[in-house]
N, CA, C and O atoms as a DFTB+ gen file, in Angstrom:
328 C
 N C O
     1  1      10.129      -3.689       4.516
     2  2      10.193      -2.245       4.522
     3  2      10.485      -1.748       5.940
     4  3      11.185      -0.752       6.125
     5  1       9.989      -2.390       6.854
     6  2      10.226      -1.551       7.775
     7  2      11.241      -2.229       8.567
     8  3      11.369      -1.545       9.583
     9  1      12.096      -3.314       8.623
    10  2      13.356      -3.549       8.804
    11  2      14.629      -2.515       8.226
    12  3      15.699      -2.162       8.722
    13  1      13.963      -2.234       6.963
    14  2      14.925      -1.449       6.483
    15  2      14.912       0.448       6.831
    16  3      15.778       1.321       6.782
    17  1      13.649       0.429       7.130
    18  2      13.346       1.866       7.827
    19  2      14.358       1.577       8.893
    20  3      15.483       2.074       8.847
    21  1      13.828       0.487      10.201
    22  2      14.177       0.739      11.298
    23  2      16.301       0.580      11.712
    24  3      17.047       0.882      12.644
    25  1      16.453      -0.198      10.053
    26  2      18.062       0.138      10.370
    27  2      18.632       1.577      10.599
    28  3      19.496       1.786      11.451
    29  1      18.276       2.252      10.053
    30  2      18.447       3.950      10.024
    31  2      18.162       4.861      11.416
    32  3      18.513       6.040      11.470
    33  1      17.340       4.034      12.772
    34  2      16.803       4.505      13.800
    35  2      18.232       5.230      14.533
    36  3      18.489       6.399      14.819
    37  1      18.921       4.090      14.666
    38  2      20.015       5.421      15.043
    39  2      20.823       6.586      14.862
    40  3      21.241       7.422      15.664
    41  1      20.973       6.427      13.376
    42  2      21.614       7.454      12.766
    43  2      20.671       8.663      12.807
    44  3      21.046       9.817      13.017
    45  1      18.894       8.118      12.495
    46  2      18.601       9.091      12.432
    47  2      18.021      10.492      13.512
    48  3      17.670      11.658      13.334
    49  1      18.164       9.648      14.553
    50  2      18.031      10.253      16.069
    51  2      19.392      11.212      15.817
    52  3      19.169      12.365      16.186
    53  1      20.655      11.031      15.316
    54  2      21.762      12.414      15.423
    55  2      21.497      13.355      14.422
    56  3      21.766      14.554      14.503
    57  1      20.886      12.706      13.337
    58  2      21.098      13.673      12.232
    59  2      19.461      13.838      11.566
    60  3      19.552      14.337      10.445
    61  1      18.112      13.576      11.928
    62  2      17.196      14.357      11.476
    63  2      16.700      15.207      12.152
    64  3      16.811      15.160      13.377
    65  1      16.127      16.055      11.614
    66  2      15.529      17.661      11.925
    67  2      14.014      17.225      11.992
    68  3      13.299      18.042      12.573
    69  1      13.367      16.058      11.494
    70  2      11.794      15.520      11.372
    71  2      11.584      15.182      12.972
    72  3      12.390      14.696      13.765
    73  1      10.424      15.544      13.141
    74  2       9.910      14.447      14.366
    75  2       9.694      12.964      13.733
    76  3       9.628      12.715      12.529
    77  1       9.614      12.202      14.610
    78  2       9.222      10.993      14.355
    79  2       7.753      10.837      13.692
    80  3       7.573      10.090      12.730
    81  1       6.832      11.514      14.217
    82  2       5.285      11.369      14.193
    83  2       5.569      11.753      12.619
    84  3       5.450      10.839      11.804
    85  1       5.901      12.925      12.201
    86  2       5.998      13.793      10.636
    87  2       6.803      12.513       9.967
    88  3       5.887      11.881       9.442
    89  1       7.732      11.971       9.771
    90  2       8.499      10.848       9.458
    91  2       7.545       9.696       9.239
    92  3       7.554       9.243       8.094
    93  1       6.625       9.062      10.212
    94  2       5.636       8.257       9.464
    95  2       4.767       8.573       8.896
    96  3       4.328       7.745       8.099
    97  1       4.014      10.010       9.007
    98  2       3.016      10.203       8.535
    99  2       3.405      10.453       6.896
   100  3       2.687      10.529       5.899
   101  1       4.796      10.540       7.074
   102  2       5.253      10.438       5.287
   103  2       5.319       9.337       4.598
   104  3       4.999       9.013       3.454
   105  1       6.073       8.506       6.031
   106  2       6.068       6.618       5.124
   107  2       4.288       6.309       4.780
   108  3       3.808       5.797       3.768
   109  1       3.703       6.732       5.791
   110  2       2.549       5.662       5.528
   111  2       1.654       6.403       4.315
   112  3       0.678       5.792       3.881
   113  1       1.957       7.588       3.827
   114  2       1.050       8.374       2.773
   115  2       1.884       7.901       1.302
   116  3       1.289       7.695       0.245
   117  1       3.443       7.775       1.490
   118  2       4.249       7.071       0.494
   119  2       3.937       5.687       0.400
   120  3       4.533       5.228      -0.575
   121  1       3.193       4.729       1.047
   122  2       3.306       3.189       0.977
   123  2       1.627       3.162       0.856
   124  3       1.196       2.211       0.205
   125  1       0.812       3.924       1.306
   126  2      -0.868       3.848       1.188
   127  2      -1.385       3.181       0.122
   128  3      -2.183       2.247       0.210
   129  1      -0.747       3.848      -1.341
   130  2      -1.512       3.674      -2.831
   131  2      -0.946       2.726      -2.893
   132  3      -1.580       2.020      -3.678
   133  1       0.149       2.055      -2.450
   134  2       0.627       0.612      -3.334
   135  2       0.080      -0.201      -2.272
   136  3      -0.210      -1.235      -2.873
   137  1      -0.267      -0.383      -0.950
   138  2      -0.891      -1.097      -0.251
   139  2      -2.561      -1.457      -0.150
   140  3      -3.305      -2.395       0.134
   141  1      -2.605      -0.071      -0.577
   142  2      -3.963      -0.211      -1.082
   143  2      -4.741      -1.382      -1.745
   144  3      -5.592      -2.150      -1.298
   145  1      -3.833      -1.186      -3.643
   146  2      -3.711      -1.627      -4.359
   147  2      -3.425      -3.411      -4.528
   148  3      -3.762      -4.231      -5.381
   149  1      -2.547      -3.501      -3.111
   150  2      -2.273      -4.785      -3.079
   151  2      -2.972      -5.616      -2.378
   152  3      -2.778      -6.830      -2.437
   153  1      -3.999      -4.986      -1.521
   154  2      -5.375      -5.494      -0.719
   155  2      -6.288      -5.345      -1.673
   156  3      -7.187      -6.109      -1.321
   157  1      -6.771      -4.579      -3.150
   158  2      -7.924      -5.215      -3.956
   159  2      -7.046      -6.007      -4.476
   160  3      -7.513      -7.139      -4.345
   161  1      -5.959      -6.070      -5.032
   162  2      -5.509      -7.290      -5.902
   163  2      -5.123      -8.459      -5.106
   164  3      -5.318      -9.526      -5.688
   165  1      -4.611      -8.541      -3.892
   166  2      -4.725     -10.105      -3.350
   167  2      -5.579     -10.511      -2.253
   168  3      -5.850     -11.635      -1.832
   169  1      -5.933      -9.400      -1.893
   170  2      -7.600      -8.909      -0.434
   171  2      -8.227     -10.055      -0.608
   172  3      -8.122     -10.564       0.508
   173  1      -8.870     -10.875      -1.334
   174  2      -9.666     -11.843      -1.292
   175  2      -9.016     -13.272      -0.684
   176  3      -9.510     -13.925       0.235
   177  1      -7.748     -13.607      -1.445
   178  2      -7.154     -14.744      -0.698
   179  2      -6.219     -14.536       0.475
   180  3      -5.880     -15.414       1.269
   181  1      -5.863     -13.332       0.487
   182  2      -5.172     -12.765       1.926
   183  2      -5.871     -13.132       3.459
   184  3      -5.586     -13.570       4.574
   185  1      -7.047     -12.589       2.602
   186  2      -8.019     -12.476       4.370
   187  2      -8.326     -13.896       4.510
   188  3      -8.305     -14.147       5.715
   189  1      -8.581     -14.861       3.882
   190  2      -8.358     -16.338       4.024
   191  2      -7.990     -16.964       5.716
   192  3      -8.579     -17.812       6.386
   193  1      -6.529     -15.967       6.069
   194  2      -5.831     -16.542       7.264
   195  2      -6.222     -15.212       8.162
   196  3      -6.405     -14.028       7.878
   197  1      -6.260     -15.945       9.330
   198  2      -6.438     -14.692      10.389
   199  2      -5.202     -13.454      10.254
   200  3      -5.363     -12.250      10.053
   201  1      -4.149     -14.096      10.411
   202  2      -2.912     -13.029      10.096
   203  2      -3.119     -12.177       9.079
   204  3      -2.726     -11.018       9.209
   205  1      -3.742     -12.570       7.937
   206  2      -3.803     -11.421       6.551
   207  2      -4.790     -10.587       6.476
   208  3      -4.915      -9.556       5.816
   209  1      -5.655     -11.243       7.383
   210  2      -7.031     -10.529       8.274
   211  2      -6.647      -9.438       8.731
   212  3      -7.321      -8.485       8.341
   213  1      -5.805      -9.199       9.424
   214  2      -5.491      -8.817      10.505
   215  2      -4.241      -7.555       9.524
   216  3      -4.129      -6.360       9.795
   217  1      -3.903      -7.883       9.038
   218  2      -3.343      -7.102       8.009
   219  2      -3.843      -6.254       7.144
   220  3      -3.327      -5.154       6.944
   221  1      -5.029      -6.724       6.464
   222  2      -5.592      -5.783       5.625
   223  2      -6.354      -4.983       6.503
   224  3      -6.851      -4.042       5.885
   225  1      -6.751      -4.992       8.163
   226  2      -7.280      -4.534       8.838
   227  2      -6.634      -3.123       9.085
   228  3      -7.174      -2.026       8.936
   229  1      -5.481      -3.376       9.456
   230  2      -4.689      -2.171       9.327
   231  2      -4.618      -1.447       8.201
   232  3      -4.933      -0.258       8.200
   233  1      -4.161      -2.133       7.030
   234  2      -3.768      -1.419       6.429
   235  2      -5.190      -0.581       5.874
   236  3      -4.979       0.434       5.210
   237  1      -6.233      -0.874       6.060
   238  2      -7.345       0.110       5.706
   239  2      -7.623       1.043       6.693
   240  3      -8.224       2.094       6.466
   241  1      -7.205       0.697       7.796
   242  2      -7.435       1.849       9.189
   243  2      -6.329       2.673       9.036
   244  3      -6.584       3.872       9.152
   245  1      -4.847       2.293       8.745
   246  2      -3.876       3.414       8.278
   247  2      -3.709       4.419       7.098
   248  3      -3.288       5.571       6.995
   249  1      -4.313       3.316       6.104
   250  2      -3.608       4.310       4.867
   251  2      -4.615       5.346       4.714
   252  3      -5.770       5.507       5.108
   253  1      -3.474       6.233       3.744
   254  2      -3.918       7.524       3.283
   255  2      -4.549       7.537       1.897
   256  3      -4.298       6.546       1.212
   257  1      -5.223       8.358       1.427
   258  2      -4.957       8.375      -0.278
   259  2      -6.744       8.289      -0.593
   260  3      -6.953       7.907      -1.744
   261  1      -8.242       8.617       0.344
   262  2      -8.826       8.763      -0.514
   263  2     -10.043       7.602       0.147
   264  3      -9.689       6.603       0.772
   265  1     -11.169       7.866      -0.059
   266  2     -12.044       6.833       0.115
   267  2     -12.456       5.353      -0.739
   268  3     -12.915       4.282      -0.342
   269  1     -12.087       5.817      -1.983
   270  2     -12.060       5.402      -3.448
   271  2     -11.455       4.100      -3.119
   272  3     -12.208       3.209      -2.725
   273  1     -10.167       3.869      -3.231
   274  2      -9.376       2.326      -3.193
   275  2      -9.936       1.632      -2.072
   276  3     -10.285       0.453      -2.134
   277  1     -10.095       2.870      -0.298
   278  2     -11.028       1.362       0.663
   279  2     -12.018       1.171       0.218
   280  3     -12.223       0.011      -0.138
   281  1     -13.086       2.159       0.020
   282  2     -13.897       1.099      -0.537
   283  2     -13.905       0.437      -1.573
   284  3     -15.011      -0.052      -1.803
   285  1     -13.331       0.268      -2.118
   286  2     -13.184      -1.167      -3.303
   287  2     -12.506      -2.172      -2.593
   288  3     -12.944      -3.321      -2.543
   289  1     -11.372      -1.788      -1.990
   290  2     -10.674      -2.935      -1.632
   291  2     -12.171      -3.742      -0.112
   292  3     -12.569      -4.906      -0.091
   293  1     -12.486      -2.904       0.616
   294  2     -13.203      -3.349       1.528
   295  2     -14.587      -4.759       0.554
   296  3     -15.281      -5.739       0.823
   297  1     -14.272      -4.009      -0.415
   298  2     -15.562      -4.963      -1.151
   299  2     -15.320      -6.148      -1.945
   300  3     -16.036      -7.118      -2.194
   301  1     -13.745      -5.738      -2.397
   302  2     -13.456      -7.261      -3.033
   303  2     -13.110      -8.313      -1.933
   304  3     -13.179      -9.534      -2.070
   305  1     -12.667      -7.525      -0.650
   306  2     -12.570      -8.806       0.418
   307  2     -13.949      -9.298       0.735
   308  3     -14.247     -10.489       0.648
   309  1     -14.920      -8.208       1.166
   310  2     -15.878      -8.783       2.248
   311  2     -16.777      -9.658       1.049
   312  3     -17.478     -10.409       1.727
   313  1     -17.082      -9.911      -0.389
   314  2     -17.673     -10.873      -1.310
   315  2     -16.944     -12.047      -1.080
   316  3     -17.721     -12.976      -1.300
   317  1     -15.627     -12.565      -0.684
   318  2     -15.210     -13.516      -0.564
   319  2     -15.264     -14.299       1.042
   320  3     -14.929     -15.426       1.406
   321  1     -15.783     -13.253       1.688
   322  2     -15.288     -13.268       3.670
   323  2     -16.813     -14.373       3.976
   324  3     -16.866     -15.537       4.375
   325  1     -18.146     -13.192       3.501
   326  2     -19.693     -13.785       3.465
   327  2     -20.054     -15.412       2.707
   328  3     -21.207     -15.842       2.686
């Protein structure tokens, strides 16, 4: 996803009217619920490796969308982490 965002970086420096900051704060509220979603459904064997660690870390400190999905997702990882 974000290879394919960042092909567009130049074009979109001539031709958007968005700031940059407004521009992610849209990707990351558009990608939140399915990332969410994909940290309770693979969160347990993800966090396994430091890298996926380190991934779902973010992605619970970034996304948008609600207290509801982190904490679930925070709970189906940390039963497998203990």
């Amino acid at each position: 996803m974000i290879a394919r965002i960042s092909e567009t970086d130049s074009l979109r420096a001539l031709t958007s009217k968005k700031s940059s900051d407004v521009r992610a704060a849209e990707i990351c509220s558009a990608a939140s619920s399915e990332l969410l979603s994909w940290v309770v459904r693979d969160g347990a064997e993800v966090s396994r490796e430091t890298g996926g660690s380190l991934v779902i870390t973010e992605i619970l400190l970034e996304s948008h969308g609600g207290e509801s999905p982190s904490s679930t997702s925070i709970s189906s990882v940390t039963q497998f982490v203990t």
